[in-house]
Biopython code that builds the backbone (N, CA, C, O; Angstrom):
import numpy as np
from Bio.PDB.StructureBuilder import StructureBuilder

atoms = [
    (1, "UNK", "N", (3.602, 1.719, -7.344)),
    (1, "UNK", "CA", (2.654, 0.753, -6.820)),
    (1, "UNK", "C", (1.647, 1.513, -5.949)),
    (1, "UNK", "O", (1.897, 2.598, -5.424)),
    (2, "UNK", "N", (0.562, 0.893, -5.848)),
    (2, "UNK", "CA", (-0.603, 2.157, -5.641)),
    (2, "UNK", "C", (-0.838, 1.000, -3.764)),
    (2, "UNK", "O", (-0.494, -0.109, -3.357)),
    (3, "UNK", "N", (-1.489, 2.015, -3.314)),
    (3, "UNK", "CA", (-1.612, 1.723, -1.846)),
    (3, "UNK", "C", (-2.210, 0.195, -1.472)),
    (3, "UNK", "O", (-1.950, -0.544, -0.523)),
    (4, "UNK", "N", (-3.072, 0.042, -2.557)),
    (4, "UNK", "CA", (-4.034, -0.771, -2.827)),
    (4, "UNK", "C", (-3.119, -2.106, -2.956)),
    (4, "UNK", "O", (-3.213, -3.071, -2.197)),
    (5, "UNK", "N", (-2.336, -2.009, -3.903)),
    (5, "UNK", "CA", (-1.419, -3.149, -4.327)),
    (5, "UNK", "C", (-0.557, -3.697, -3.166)),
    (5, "UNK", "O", (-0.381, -4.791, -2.631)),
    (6, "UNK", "N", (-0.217, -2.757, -3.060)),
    (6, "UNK", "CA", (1.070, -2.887, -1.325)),
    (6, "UNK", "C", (0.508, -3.628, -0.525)),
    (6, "UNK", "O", (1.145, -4.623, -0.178)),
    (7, "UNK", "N", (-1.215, -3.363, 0.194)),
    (7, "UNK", "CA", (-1.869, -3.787, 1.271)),
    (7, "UNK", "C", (-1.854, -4.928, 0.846)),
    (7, "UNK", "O", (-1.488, -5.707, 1.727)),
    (8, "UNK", "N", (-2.145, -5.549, -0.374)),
    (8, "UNK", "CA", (-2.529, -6.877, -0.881)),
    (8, "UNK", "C", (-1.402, -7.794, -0.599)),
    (8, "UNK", "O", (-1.538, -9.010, -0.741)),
    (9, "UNK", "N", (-0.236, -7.226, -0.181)),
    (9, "UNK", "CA", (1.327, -8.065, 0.259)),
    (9, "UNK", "C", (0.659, -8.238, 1.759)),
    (9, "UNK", "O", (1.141, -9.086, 2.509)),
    (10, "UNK", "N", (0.008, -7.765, 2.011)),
    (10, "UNK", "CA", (0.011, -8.250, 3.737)),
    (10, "UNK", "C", (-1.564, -8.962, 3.597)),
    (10, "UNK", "O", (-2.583, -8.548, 3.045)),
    (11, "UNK", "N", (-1.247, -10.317, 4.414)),
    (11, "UNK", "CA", (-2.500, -11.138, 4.492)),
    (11, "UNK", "C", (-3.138, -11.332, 5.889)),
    (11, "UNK", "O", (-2.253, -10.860, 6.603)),
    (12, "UNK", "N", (-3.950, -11.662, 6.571)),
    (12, "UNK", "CA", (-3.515, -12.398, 8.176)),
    (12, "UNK", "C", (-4.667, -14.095, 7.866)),
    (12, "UNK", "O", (-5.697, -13.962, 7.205)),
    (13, "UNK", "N", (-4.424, -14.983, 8.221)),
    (13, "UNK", "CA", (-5.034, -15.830, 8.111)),
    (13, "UNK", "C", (-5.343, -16.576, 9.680)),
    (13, "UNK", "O", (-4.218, -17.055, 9.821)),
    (14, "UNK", "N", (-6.037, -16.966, 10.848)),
    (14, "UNK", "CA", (-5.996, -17.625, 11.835)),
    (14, "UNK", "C", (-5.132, -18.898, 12.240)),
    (14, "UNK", "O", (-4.760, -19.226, 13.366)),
    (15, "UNK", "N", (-4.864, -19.672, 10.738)),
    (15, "UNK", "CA", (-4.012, -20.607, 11.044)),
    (15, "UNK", "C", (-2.417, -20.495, 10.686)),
    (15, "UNK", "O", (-1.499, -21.314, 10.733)),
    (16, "UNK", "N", (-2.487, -19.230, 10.339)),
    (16, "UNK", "CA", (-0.452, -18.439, 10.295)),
    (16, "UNK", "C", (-0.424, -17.826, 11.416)),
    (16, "UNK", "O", (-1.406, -17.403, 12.025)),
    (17, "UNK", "N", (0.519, -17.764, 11.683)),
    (17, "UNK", "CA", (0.748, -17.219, 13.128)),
    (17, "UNK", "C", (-0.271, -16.395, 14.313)),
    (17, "UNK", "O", (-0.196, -15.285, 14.839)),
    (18, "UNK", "N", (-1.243, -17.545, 14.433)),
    (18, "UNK", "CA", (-2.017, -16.843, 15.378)),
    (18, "UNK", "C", (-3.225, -15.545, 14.609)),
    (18, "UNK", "O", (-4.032, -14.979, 15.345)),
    (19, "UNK", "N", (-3.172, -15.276, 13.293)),
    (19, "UNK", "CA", (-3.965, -14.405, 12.580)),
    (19, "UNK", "C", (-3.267, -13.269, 12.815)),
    (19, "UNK", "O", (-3.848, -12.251, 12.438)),
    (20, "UNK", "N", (-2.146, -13.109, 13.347)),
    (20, "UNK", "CA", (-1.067, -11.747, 12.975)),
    (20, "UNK", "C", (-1.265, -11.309, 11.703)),
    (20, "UNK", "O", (-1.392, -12.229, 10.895)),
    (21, "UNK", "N", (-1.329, -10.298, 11.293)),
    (21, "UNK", "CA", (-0.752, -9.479, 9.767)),
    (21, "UNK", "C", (0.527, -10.437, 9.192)),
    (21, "UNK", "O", (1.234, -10.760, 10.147)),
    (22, "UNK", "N", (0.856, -10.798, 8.343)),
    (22, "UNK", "CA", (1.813, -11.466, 7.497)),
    (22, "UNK", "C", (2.042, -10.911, 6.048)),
    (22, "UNK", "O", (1.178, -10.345, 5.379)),
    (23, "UNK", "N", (3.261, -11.142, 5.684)),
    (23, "UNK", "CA", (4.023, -11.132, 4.230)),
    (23, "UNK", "C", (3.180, -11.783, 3.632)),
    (23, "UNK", "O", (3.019, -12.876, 4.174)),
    (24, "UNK", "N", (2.678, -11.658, 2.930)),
    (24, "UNK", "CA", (1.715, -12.968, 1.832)),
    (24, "UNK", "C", (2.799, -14.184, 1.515)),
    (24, "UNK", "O", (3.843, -13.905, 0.924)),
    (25, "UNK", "N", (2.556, -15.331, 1.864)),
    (25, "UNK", "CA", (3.968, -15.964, 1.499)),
    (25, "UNK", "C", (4.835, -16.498, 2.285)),
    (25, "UNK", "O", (5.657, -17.390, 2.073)),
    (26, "UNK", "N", (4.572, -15.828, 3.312)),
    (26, "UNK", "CA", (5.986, -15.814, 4.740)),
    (26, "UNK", "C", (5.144, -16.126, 5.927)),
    (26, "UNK", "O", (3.935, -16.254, 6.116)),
    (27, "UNK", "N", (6.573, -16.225, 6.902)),
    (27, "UNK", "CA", (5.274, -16.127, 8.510)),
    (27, "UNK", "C", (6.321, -15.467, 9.056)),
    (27, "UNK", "O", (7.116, -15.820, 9.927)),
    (28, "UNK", "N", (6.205, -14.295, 8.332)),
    (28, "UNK", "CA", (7.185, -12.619, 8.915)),
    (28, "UNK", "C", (6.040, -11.584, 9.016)),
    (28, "UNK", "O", (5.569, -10.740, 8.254)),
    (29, "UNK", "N", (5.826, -11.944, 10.102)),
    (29, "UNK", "CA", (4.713, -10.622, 10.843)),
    (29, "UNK", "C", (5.275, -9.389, 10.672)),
    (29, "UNK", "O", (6.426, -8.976, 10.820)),
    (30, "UNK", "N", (3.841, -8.672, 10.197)),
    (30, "UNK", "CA", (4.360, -7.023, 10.167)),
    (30, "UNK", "C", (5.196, -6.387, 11.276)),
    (30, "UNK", "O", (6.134, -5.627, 11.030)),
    (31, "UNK", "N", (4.717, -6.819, 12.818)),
    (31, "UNK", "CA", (4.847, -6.462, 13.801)),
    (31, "UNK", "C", (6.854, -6.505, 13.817)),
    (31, "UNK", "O", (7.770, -5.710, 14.031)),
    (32, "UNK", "N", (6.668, -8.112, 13.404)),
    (32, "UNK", "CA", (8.407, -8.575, 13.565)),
    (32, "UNK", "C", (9.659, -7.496, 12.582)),
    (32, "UNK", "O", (10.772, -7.247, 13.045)),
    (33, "UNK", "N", (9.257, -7.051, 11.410)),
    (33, "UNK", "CA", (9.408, -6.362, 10.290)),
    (33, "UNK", "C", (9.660, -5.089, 10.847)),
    (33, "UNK", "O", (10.765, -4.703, 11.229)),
    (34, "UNK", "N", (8.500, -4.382, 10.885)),
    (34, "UNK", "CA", (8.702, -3.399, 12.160)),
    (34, "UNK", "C", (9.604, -2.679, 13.196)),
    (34, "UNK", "O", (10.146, -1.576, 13.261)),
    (35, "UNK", "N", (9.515, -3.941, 14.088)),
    (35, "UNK", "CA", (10.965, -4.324, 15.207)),
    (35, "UNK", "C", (11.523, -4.197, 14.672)),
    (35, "UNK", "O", (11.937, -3.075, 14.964)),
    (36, "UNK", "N", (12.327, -4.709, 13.432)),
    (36, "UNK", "CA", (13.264, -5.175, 13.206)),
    (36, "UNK", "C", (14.022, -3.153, 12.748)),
    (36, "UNK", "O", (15.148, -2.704, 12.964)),
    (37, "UNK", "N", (12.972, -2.565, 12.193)),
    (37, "UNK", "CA", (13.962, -1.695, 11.394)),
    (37, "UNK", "C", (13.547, -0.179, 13.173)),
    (37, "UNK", "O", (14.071, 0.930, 13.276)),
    (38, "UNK", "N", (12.757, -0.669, 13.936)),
    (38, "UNK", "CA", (12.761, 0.370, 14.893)),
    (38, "UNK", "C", (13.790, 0.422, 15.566)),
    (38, "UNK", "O", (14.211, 1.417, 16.156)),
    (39, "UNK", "N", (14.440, -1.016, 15.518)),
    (39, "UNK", "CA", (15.641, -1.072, 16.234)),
    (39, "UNK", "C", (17.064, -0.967, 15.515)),
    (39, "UNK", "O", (18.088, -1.577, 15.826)),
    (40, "UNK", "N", (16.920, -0.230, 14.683)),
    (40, "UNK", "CA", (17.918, -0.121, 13.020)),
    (40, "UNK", "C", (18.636, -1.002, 12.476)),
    (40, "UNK", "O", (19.848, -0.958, 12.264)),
    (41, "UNK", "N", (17.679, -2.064, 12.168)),
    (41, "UNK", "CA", (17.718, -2.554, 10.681)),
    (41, "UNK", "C", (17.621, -1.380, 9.639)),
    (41, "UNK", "O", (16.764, -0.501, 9.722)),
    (42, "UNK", "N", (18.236, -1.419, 9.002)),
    (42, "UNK", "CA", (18.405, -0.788, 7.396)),
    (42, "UNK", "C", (16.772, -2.216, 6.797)),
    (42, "UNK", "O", (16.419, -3.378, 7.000)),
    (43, "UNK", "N", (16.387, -1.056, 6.069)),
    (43, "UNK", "CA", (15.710, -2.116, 4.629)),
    (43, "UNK", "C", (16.370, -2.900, 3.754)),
    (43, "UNK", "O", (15.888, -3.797, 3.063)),
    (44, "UNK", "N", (17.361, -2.576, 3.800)),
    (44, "UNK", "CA", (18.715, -3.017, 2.974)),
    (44, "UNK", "C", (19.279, -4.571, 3.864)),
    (44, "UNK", "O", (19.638, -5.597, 3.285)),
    (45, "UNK", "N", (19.244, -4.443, 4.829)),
    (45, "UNK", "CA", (19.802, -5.242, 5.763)),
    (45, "UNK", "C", (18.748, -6.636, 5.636)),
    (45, "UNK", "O", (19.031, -7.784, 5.292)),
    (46, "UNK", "N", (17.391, -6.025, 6.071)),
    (46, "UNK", "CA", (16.464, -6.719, 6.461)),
    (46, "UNK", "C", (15.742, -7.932, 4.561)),
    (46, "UNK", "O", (15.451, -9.111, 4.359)),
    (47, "UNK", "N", (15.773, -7.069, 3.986)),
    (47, "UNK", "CA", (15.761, -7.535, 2.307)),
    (47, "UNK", "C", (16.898, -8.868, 2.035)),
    (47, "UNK", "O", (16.694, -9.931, 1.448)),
    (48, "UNK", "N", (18.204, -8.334, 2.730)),
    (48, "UNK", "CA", (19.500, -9.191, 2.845)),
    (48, "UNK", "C", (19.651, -10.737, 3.604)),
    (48, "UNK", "O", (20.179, -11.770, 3.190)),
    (49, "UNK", "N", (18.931, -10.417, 4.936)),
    (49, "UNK", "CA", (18.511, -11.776, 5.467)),
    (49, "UNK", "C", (17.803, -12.198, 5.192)),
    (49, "UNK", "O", (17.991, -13.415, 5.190)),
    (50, "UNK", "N", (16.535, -11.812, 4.763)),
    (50, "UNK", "CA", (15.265, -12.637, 4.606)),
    (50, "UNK", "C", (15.277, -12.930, 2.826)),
    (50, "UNK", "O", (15.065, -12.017, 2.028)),
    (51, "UNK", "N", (15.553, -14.314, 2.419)),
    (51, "UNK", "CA", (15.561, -14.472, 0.529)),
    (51, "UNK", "C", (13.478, -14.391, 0.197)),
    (51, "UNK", "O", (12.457, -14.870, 0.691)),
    (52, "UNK", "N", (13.793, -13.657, -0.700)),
    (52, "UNK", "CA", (12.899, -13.810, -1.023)),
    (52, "UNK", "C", (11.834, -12.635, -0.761)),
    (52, "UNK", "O", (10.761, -12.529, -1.356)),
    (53, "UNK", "N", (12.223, -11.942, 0.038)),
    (53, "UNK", "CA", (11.539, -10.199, 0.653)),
    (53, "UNK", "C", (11.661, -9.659, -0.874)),
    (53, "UNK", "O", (12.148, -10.205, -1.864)),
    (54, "UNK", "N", (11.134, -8.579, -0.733)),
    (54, "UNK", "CA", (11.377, -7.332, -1.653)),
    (54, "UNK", "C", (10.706, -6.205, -0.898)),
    (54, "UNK", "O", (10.038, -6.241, 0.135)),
    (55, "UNK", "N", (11.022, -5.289, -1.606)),
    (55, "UNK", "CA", (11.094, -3.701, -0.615)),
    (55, "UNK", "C", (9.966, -3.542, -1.168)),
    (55, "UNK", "O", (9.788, -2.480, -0.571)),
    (56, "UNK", "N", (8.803, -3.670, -1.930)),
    (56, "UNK", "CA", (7.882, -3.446, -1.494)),
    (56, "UNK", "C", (6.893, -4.171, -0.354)),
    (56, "UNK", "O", (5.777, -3.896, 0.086)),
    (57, "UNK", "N", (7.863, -5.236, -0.098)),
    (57, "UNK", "CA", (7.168, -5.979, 1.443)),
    (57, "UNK", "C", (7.043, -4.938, 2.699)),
    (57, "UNK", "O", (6.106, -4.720, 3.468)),
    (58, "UNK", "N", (8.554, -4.296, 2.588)),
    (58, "UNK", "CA", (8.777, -3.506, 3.488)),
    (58, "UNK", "C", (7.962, -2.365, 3.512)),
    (58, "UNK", "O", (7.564, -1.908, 4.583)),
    (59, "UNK", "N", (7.751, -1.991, 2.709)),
    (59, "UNK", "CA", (6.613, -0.594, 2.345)),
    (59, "UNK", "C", (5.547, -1.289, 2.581)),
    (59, "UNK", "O", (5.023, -0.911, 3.629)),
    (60, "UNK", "N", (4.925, -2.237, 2.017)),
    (60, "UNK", "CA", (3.421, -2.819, 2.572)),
    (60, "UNK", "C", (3.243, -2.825, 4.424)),
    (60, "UNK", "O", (2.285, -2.439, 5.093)),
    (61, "UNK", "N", (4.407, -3.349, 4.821)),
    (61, "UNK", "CA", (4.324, -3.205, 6.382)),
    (61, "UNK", "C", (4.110, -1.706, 6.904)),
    (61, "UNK", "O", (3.129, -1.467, 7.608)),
    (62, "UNK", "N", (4.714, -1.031, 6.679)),
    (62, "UNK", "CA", (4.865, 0.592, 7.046)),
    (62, "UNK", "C", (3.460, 1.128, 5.921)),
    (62, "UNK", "O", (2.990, 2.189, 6.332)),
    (63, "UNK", "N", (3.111, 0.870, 5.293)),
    (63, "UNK", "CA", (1.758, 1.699, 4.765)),
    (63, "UNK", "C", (0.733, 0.666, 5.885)),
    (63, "UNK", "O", (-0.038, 1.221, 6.667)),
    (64, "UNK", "N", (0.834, -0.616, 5.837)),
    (64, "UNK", "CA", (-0.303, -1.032, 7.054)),
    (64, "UNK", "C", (-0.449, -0.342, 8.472)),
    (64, "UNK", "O", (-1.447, 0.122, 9.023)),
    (65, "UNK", "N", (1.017, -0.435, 8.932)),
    (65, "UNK", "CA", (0.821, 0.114, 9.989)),
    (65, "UNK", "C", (0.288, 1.482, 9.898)),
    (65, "UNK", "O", (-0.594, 1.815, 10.690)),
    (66, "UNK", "N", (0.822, 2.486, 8.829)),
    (66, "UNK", "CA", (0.321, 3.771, 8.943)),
    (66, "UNK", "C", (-1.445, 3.695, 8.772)),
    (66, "UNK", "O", (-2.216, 4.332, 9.490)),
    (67, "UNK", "N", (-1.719, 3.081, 8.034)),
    (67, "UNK", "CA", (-3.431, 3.327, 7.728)),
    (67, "UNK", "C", (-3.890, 2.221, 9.394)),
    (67, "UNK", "O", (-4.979, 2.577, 9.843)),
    (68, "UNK", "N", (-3.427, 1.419, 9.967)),
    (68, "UNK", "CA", (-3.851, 0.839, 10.973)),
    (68, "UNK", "C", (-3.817, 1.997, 12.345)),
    (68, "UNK", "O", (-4.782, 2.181, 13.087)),
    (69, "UNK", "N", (-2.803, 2.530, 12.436)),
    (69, "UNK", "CA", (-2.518, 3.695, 13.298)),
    (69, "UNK", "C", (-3.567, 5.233, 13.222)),
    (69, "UNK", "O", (-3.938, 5.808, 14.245)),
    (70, "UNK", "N", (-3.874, 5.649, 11.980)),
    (70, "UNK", "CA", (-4.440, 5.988, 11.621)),
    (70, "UNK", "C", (-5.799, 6.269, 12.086)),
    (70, "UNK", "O", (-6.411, 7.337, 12.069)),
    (71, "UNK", "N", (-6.051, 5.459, 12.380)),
    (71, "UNK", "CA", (-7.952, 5.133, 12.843)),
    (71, "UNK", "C", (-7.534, 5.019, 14.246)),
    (71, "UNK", "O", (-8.341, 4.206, 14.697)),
    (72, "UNK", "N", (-6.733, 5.363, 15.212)),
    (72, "UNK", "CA", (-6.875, 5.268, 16.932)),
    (72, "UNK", "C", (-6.718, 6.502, 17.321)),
    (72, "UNK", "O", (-6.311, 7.522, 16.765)),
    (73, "UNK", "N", (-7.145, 6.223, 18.475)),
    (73, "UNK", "CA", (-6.529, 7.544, 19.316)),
    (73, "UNK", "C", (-5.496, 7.640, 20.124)),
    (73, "UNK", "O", (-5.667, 6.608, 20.773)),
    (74, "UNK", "N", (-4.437, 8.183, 20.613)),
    (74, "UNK", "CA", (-3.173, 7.562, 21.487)),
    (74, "UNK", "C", (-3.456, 8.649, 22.501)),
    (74, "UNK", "O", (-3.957, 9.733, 22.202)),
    (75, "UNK", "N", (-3.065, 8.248, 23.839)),
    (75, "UNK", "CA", (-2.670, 9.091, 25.003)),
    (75, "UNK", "C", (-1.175, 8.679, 25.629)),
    (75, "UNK", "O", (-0.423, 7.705, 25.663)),
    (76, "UNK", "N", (-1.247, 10.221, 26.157)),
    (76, "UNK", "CA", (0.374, 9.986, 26.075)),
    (76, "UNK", "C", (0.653, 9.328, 27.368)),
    (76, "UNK", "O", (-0.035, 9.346, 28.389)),
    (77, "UNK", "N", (1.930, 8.669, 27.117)),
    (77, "UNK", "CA", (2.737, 7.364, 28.090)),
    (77, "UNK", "C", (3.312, 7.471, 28.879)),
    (77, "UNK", "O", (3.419, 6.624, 29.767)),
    (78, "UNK", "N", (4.024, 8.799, 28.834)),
    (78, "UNK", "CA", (4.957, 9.450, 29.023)),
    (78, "UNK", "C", (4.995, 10.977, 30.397)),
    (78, "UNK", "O", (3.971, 11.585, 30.084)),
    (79, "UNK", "N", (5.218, 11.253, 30.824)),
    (79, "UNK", "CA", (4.831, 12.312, 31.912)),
    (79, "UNK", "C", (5.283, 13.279, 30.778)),
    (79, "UNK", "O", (6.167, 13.173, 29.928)),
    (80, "UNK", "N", (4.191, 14.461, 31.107)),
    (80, "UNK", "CA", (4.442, 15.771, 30.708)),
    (80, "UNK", "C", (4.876, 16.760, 31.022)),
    (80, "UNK", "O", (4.504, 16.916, 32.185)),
    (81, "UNK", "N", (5.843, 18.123, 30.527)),
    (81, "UNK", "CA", (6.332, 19.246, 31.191)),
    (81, "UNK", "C", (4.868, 20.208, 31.042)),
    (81, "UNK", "O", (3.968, 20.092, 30.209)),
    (82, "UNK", "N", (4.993, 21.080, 32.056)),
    (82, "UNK", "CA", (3.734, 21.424, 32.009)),
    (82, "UNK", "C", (2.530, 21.400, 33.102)),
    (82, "UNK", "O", (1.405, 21.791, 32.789)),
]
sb = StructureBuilder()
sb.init_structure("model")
sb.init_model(0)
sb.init_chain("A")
sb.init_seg("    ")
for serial, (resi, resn, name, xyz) in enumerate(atoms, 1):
    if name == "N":
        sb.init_residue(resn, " ", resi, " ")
    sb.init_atom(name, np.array(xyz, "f"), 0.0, 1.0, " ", f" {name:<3s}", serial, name[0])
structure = sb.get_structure()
């Protein structure tokens, strides 16, 4: 599935949750998706609760975020050694 196709799983509309990023279909925010596996969810897990997911949902979230991340700049949060 080409990058193109994947993105097309994620929609945001103003009247779904606030215009969050969404599942095409769902009102499972990328953001929530996300959470869910930063805090180790398995894909496996997360596919398991939610009927109706498929793992390329999960890949559409993680290629959004990567091309969304992508285009910023970050400073660090964190104190430095040094």
């Amino acid at each position: 599935m080409t990058d193109e196709q994947l993105l097309e799983r994620i929609v945001a509309n103003p009247k779904i949750m606030a215009g969050k990023p969404v599942i095409r279909g769902t009102r499972l925010t990328v953001d929530f998706i996300l959470n869910l596996l930063a805090h180790g969810s398995t894909a496996t897990e997360v596919l398991r609760e939610y009927d109706g997911l498929e793992n390329e949902d999960i890949q559409a979230c993680l290629l959004f975020a990567t091309q969304s991340l992508g285009n910023m700049a970050f400073m660090p949060l964190g104190k430095q050694d040094g």
